[in-house]
N, C-alpha and C positions, 0 to 999 in steps of 0.2 A: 144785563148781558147774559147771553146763553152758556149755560155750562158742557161740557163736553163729559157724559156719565163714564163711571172709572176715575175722573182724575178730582185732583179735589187744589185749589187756586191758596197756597197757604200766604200768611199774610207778610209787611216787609220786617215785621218785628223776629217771625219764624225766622223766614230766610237769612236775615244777618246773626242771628243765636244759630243756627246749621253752618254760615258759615265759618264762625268762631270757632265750634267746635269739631270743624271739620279741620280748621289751619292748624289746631292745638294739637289732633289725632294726628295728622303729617311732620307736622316739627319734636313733638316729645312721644309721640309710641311708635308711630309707624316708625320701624329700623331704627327704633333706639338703641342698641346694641348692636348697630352695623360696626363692622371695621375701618377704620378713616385714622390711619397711622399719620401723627403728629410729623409734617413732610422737616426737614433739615434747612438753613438757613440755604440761602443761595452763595458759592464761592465767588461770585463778582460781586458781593454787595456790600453794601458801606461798613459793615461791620468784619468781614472775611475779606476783603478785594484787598485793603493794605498792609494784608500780612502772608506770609511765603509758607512753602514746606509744609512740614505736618501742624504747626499751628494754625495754619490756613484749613486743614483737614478739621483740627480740633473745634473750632470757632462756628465751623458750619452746626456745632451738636451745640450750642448755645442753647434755644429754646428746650431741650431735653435735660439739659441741666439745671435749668432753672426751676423744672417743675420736681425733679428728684430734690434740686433744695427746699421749694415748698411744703414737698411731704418731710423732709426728714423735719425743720421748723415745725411740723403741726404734731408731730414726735415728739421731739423736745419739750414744745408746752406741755403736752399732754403730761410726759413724763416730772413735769416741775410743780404742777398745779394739783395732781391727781396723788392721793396715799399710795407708796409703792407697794401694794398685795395684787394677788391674781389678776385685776381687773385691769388693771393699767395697762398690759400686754394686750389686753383684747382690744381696748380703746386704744390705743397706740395703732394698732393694726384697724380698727376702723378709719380713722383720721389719716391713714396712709393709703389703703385701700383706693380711697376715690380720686385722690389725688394720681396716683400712677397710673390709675385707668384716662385719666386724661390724652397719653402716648398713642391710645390707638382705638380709644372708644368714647369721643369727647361728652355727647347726649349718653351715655350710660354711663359716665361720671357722673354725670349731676343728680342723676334716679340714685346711684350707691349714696352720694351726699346726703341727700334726704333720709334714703333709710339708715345710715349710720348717725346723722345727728340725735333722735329721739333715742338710738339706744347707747348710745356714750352719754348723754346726758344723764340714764337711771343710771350709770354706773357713779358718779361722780358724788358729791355731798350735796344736799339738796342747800346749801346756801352760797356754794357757788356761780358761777353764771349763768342765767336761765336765760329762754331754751338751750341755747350755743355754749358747750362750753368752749375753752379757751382752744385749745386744737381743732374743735369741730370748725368754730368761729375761721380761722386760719383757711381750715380747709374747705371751706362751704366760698369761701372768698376768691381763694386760687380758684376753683372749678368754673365760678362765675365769669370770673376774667378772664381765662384759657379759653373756654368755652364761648364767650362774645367775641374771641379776635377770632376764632375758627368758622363759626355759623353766621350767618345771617341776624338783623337787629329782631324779625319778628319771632323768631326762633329763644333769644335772650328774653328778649318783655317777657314769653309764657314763663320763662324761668322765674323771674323777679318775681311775677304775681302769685307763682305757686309758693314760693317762699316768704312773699307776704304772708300771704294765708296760714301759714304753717305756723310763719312766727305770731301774729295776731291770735291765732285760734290757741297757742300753748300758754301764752301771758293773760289772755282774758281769761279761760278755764281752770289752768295748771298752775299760773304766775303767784298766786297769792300768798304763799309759804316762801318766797323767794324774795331775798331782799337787792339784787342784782339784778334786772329783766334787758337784756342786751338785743330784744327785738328792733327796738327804733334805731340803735348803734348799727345795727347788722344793714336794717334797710337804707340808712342814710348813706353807710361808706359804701355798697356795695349800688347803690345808684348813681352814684359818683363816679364811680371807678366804669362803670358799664355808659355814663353820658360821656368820659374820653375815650374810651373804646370803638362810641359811636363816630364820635366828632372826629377820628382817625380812622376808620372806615370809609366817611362821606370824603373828607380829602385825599384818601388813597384812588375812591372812584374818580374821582374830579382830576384827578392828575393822569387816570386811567385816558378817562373821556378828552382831554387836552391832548395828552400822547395819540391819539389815534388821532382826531382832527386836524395836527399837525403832521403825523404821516400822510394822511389821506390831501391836506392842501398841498406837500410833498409833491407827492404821487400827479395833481395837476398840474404845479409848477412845472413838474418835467414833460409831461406829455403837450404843457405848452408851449412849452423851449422847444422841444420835437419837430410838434407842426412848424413853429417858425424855421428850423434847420429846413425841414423839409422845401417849406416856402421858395425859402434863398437856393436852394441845391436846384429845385425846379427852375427860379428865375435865370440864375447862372445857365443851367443845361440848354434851356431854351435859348439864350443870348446867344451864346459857344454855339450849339449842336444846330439850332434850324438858322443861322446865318448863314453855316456852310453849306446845307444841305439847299437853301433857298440859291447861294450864287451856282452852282453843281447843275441847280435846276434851270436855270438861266441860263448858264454860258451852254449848256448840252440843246435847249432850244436855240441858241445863237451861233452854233458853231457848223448847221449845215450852210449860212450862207457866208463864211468867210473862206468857204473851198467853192473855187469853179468846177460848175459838174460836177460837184459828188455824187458818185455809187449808190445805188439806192438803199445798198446794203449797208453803207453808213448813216443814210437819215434814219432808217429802222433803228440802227444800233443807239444813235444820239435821242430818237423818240423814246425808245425805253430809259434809255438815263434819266432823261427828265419824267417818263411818267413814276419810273422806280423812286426818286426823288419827291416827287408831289406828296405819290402814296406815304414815304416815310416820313414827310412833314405833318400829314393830317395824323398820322396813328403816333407821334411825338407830341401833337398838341393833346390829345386824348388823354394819353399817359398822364404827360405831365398835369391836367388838370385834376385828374385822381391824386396826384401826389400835394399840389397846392392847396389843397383845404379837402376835411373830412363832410362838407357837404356839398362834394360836387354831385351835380347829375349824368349820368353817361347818354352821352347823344342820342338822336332817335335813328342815324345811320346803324343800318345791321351789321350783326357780326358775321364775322366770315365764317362758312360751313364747308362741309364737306363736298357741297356743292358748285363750289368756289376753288376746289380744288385742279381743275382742270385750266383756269385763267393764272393760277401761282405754277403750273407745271410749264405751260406757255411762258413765262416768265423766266422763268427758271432757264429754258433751253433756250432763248434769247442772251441769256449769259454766258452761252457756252457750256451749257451741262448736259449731255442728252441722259434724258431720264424718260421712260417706261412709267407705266401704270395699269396694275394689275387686279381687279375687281374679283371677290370671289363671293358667295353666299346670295342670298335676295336682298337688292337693296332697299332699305325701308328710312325712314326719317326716326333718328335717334334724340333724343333729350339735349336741348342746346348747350348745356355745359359739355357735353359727353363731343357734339358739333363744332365746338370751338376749340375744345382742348387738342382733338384730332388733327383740327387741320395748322393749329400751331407746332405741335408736335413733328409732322412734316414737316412743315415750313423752316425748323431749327434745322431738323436734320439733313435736308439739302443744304440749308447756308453751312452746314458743317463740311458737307461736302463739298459744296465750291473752293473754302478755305482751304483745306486740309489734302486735298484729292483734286486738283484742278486739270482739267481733262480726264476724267475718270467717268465712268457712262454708272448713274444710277437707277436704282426699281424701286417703284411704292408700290406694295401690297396691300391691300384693302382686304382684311375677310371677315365679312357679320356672318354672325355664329348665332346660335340661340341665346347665348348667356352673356353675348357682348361684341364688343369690336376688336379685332387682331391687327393692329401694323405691322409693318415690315420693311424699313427705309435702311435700302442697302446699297454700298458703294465695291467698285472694282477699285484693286490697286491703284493707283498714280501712278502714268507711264512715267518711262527713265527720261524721255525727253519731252519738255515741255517748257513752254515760252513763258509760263506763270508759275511761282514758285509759292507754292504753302507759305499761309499765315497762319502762325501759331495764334490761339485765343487763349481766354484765361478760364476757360472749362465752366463760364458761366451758363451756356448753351444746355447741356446735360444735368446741368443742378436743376435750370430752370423745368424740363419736361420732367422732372424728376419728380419736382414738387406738383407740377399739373398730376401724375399719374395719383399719385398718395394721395393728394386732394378727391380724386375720385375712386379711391378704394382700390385702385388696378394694382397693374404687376409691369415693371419693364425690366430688360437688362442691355446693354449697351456695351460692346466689345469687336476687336476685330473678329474680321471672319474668316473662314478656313482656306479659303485663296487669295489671305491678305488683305482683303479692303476692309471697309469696317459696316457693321449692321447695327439697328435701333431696332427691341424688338420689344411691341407695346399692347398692353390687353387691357380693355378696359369694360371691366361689368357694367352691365344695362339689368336693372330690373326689369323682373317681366311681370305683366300685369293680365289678366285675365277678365273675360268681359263683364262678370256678377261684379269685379272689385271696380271696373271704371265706372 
């Protein structure tokens, strides 16, 4: 195989010895002596939750207390086991030392551990316990086990094997004047103690991983209750809503021939009822099929633009609205979200008008501008006398264009106007694109 000159192909024996010693530089030097404050129990938790007041306060310092007892224990031996002169105070504060650095610097406890074991050990009688004596022992154990519930298991192994090593290499070399050698006691309890730490690790994750897979099937359950609500709210609306709308649109075709000679200005009137009617059955089955299941397809009939806006104006003053339409800037073909939201945006704002203002003459402004589309759907007073009286709505109309504008990053505001009637005033940005970027 051809080599590539510069690089040189190391083999898998290198590569897994680099990675070793790569995991070993990450876990015990790199940021050994970082700050990682020993966090406080939780006050909801099995040990804090069934107790009140300040003993509830107190309970959460559990784990800090536990490890100040361990130091002050590796104190005590020291002090029981060691001749009381000078030395004992040093080693007393060695054996306490690494232990209280456990509160906020868990991996530079175990580095003090090690260098304080070798030198408590020369201070002690040499036929006492070798390597460890009886404090250090104490305290090389607490560090171990604070230290595996805090870190990570590969993070613990480097521990254990450096402390193999340490204890192996002082009993093979150093052990033989010593009639006590407490290396294999050290490594048996403190493997022990680090395989339940493990085994309560994997079950903490394992309950971790259960609690989420049970949120998360949760979380489906619901969103499949949802769709079914949705389903049935659909089926119902369609039963209810296009019944009536289908008999509306029937009896309005059926009702020019139950008059003799009717006016022609009521077949026109009865023609739009039913075509009004038609249209609002097909744009109800549409809806509704988006509401009935998350994989609907929407039709291949287009949507309505602003181009279409001239047959809903027509519409419109067939119900009795005269409305104007007022065109300003160069008309050009804007971005179809930008085409639909427009002419629905109308479209509320007159039915808001019929509602609200019946006999009331309105104006749609139209004006493309450079940076976007301006409406302007404004109504005159409600005269004082009038044969149709305002139907209040539930202000659903204004929430909806509300959301159409914010959807497209625009701006409206919606209020009366200064001679009373009410105005919808709506802007909606069009990026502008230039011919290098199309």
């Amino acid at each position: 195989m051809p080599t590539v000159r510069g690089t040189a192909r190391q083999s898998p024996e290198l590569q897994m010895a680099a990675g070793v010693l790569r995991g070993l530089w990450q876990d015990l030097f790199r940021d050994a002596f970082a700050y990682r404050p020993l966090p406080r129990l939780r006050a909801e938790g099995p040990l804090a939750g069934p107790l009140t007041g300040r003993a509830r306060q107190y309970a959460t310092w559990t784990p800090h207390a536990l490890v100040v007892a361990a130091a002050a224990l590796a104190v005590f031996s020291t002090w029981k086991t060691q001749d009381h002169d000078s030395s004992v105070l040093l080693s007393a504060a060695l054996v306490a030392v690494p232990v209280l650095l456990l509160l906020v610097r868990p991996v530079g406890a175990f580095w003090a551990s090690m260098l304080a074991t070798p030198l408590t050990a020369t201070m002690t009688d040499i036929w006492n316990d070798w390597p460890w004596a009886t404090g250090s022992f104490i305290c090389h154990l607490t560090v171990l086990t604070v230290v595996a519930i805090r870190t990570d298991p590969r993070t613990v192994r480097w521990m254990w094997l450096l402390t193999a090593v340490y204890g192996l290499t002082t009993e093979l070399f150093f052990g033989a004047d010593h009639y006590a050698d407490n290396a294999a006691p050290m490594l048996a309890t403190s493997a022990v103690l680090l395989l339940v730490v493990t085994v309560w690790h994997i079950r903490r994750n394992a309950e971790w991983r259960v609690t989420a897979e049970q949120t998360q099937t949760a979380q489906e359950r619901s969103r499949r209750t949802l769709l079914e609500e949705r389903t049935t709210i659909a089926r119902e609306l369609h039963d209810v809503v296009a019944h009536h709308m289908s008999v509306v649109a029937i009896q309005a075709e059926a009702a020019p021939y139950r008059v003799e000679n009717p006016p022609p200005e009521l077949e026109k009137a009865f023609l739009t009822i039913r075509e009004n009617a038609v249209a609002a059955l097909t744009e109800l089955r549409r809806v509704l099929g988006v509401v009935r299941a998350e994989d609907y397809e929407v039709p291949d009939a287009p949507q309505p633009t602003l181009a279409d806006l001239d047959a809903l104006l027509a519409n419109v003053r067939g119900a009795g609205l005269p409305v104007e339409k007022v065109v300003t800037g160069a008309v050009r073909e804007l971005p179809q979200g930008v085409e639909l939201s427009a002419y629905r945006i109308v479209q509320e704002a007159l039915s808001n008008s019929l509602r609200h203002a019946p006999g009331a003459a309105a104006r749609v402004e139209i004006g493309y501008v450079l940076g976007g589309l301006g409406l302007r759907v404004v109504n005159d007073p409600p005269p004082q006398l009038s044969l149709v009286k305002p139907s209040p709505g539930a202000g659903h109309g204004i929430t909806g264009m509300r959301e159409r504008v914010g959807m497209l990053g625009g701006e409206m505001t919606a209020g009366p106007s200064e001679d009373g009637g009410y105005e919808v005033v709506v802007f909606l940005p069009v990026a502008l694109y230039s011919e290098d970027e199309a």
